[in-house]
N, C-alpha and C positions, 0 to 999 in steps of 0.2 A: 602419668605414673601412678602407681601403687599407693594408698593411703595405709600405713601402720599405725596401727597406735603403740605405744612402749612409755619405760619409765626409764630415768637417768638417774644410774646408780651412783654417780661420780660424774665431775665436769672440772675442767680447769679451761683455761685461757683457748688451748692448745686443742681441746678435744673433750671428748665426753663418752662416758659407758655406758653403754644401755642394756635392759634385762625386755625379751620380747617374746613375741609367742611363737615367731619364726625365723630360718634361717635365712639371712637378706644374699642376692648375689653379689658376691666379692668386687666382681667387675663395673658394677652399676655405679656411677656417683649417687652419692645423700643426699636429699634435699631434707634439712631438716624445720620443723615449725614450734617454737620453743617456748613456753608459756614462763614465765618469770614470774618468779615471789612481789606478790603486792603485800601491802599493808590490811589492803582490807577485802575480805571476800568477792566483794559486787564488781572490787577494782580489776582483782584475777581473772572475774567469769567476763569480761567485757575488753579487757583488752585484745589489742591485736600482736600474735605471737610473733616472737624476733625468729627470719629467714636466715639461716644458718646454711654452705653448702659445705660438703664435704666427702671422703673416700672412708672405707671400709679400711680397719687397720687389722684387724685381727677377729676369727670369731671360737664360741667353745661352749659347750653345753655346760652349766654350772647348775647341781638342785635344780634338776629336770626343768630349766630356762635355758634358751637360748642368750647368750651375753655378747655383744660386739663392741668392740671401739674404735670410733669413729675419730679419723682426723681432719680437721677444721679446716676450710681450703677458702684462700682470697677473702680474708673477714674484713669488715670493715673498718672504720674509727668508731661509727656510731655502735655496730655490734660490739666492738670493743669494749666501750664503757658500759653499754649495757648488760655485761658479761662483769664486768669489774665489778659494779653496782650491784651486781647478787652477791660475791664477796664481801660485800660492805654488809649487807643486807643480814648475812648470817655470820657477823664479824671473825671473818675470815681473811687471810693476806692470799693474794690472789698470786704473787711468786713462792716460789716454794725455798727455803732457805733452812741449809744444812745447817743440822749442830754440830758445832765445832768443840768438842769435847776432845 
C-alpha cells in the first residue's frame, strides 16, 4: 500500500483525526503507524511505532486540509495500554465522562 505521512489532530481509545495532504479512499482499510510520546527525544526518534488498523469514518476539507477520522478496528490489549499510556503521559483520562450539572 500507499505510505502517507499526516498529523493526529485528536485520538481517543476508539479512533483518531487526522489532518493530511490528501483525500484517502473511503473503501480502503487503514493501516495506521503511530509514533507515541516519549520522555526523551532520542527515545521518540528510535522507537518502533504502534500498528494500529482501521476504516475511514468520515472525511471533509477543514482550512484548506484534508481531515479524516479514522475508526479503530480489532485493537489489541497491548495497543490498548499503549493508547492509555499516552493519556497518562499528557494526564489526560482516557474515558470521557459527562458533567453532571
Amino acid at each position: 500500500g500507499q505510505s502517507i505521512g499526516c498529523s493526529s489532530l485528536d485520538f481517543s481509545l476508539t479512533g483518531m483525526r487526522l489532518s493530511l495532504n490528501t483525500r484517502l479512499d473511503d473503501a480502503s482499510p487503514v493501516e495506521l503507524s503511530v509514533c507515541l510520546p516519549q520522555t526523551e527525544l532520542n527515545q521518540y526518534k528510535k522507537q518502533q511505532p504502534l500498528k494500529l488498523r482501521g476504516r475511514i469514518s468520515w472525511q471533509r476539507l477543514e482550512d484548506e486540509k484534508n481531515q479524516c477520522g479514522i475508526v479503530f478496528e480489532a485493537m489489541s490489549e497491548e495497543a490498548s495500554r499503549k493508547l492509555r499510556d499516552c493519556f497518562k503521559y499528557y494526564n489526560k483520562t482516557p474515558e470521557f465522562c459527562a458533567d453532571s450539572r
